[in-house]
N, C-alpha and C positions, 0 to 999 in steps of 0.2 A: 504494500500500500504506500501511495506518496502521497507525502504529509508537506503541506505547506504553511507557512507563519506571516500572517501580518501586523504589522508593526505600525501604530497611529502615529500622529502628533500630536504634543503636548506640553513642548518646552521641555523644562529640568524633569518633571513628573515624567517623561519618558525613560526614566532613570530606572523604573520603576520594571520596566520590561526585562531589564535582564534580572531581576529575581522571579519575575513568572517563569523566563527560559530556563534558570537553573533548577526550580522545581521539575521545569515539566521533565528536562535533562536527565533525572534524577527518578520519574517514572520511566525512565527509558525509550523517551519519546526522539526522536531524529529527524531534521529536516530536511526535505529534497526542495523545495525551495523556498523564498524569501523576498515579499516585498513592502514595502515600505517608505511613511512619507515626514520632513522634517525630523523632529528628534528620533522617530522609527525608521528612518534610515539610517544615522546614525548606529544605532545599534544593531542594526542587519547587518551596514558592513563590517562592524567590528565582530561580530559573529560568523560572518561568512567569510574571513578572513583567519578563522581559526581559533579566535580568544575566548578563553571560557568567562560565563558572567562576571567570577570576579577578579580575576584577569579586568574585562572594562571595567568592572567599576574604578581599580585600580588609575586606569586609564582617565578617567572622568574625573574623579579627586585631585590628580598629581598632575595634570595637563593643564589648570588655570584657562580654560577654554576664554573665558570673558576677558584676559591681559591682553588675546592677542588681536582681538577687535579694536577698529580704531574708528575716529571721527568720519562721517562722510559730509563732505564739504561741498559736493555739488548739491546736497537739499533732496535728493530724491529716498533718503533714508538718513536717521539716525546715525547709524554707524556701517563701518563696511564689515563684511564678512568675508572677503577674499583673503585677508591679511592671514586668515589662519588657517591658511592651503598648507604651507611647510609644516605647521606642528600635527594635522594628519598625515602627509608625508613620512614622520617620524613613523606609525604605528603603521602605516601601508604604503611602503614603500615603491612598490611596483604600481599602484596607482590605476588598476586596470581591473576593469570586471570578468573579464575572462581568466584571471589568475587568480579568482577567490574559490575557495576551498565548495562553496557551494552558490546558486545562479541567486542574483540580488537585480530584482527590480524597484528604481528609485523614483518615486512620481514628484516631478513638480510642473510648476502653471508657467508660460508661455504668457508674460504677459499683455506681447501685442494681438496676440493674436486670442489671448483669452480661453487659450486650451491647456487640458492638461497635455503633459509630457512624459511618457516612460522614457529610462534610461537605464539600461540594461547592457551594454557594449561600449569599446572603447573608454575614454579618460572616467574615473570613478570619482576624484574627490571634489570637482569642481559641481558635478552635479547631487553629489550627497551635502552638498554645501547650499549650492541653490534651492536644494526641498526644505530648506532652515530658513529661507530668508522672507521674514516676518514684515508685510507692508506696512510701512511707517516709521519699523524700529531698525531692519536693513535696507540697506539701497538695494535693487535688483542686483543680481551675479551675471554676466557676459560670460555666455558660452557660444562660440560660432558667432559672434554679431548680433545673440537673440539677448533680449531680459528675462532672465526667469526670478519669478519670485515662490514661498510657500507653499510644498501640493497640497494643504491641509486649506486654503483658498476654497479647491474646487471637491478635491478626496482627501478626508483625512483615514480612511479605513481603506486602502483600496486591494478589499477584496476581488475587483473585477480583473484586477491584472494576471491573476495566475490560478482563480478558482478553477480554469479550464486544464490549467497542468496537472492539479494533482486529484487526488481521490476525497481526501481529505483535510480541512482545513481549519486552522487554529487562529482566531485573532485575539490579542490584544492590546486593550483600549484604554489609557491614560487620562483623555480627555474629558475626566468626568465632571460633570455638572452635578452638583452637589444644589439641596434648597435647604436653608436654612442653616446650613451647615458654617458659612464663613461669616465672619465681620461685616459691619456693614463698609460700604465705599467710600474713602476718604479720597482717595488721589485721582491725579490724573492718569497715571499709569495702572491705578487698576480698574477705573473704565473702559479703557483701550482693552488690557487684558480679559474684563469679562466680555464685553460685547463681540471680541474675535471669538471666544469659547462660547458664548450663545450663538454666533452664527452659523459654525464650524460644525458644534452637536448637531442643530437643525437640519444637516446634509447631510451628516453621518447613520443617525438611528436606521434607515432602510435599509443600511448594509449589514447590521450586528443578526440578521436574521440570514443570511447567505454563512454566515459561520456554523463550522458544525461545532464547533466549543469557543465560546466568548466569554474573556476573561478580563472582568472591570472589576479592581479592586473601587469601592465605592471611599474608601478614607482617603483616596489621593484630589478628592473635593475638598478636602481639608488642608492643600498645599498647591502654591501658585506658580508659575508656569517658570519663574527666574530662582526657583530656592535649589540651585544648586548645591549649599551648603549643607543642605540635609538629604545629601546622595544619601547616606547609609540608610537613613530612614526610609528612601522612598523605593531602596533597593529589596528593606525586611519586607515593608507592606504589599509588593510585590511576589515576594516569597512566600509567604505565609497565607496569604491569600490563597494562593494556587494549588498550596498544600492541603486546604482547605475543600478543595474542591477533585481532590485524589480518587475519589469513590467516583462522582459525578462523570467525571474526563474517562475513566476505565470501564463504564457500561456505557458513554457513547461509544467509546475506540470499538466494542467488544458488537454494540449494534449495528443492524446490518445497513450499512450507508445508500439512499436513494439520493440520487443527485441527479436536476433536471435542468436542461436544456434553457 
């Protein structure tokens, strides 16, 4: 049977995915493919690339991802996000989808043209970088002459890209919307961050039913899209969840899968 993983977006809380993978890891579960949009690319490629979950987390703590973004000065973003090509560089060196230990597809938006984008073949971190880049907070990323910004825009679950490859399919999901659960809103920055996360869910819920096991820890509603600082925590809640869910995952795996057209 081939088992495929999709990986959402959801900023830092995508951190959260490699403690679902080391659970699932750990039932013995193995991936034939991998796709994946903003911080769930991220952790595809550093999965399909060989690294076990806490190997990246390793990776995520001791890499200061936020030092190596800098100013963007032409106005069309916050900050750039290309500046931190060489510190992936560092952890995938060959830079190439074809040389990952298992197939990684990375969806971002096309922003003139207002579509998404698979990338799947040839240069890998320029386009695992562009399915990061959040409208407003990065400037778009230049690949080929195009703007890409965010797949989590148009897919943030994109199940549609490989549900046809495998037999069976695992997503998850970070991006949780939580009621009642957070503070109320004081800033301007966490406007901007709920209103992306309410528009993003709104696209997403028709996909969580194309999954044959969908895995939302619901506590990561209680953590916002920049707390990097609490990798470890959003790593356990990831884990532990998943663990939680050991009986459930093993009498899907065990029933008999009807998957239609």
């Amino acid at each position: 049977m081939k088992i495929g993983l999709v990986l959402s977006g959801g900023g830092a809380r995508g951190i959260a995915h490699l403690g679902v993978i080391k659970a699932l890891q750990e039932m013995g579960i193995r991936f034939d493919q991998i796709a994946g949009t903003s911080a769930g690319a991220i952790t595809g490629a550093l999965l399909a690339q060989g690294y076990t979950p806490d190997e990246s987390l390793k990776i995520v703590e001791s890499s200061s991802f936020v030092r190596h973004l800098r100013p963007a000065w032409n106005r069309m973003g916050l900050l750039r996000i290309d500046t931190a090509i060489d510190l992936y560089k560092k952890y995938i060196p060959h830079d190439s989808f074809e040389q990952l230990q298992i197939p990684l597809h990375v969806l971002a938006v096309d922003l003139n043209d207002g579509e998404q984008v698979i990338f799947d073949k040839g240069e890998l971190i320029r386009p695992v970088l562009a399915s990061c880049c959040l409208p407003g907070i990065f400037e778009p990323l230049l690949i080929n002459k195009r703007q890409y910004v965010d797949g989590g825009v148009l897919n943030n679950l994109p199940v549609d890209v490989i549900e046809h490859k495998v037999d069976f399919l695992i997503g998850s999901h970070c991006n949780v919307l939580g009621q009642g659960t957070r503070k109320p809103i004081s800033s301007m920055r966490g406007v901007i961050e709920r209103s992306l996360v309410l528009a993003v869910q709104s696209k997403t819920k028709e996909r969580f039913s194309r999954c044959d096991i969908l895995i939302e820890p619901p506590q990561l509603a209680e953590y916002g899209t920049l707390d990097v600082s609490k990798a470890r925590e959003l790593f356990r809640i990831g884990y532990q969840y998943t663990r939680t869910m050991a009986d459930q995952i093993e009498k899907r795996f065990n029933a008999p899968v009807a998957k239609t057209d």
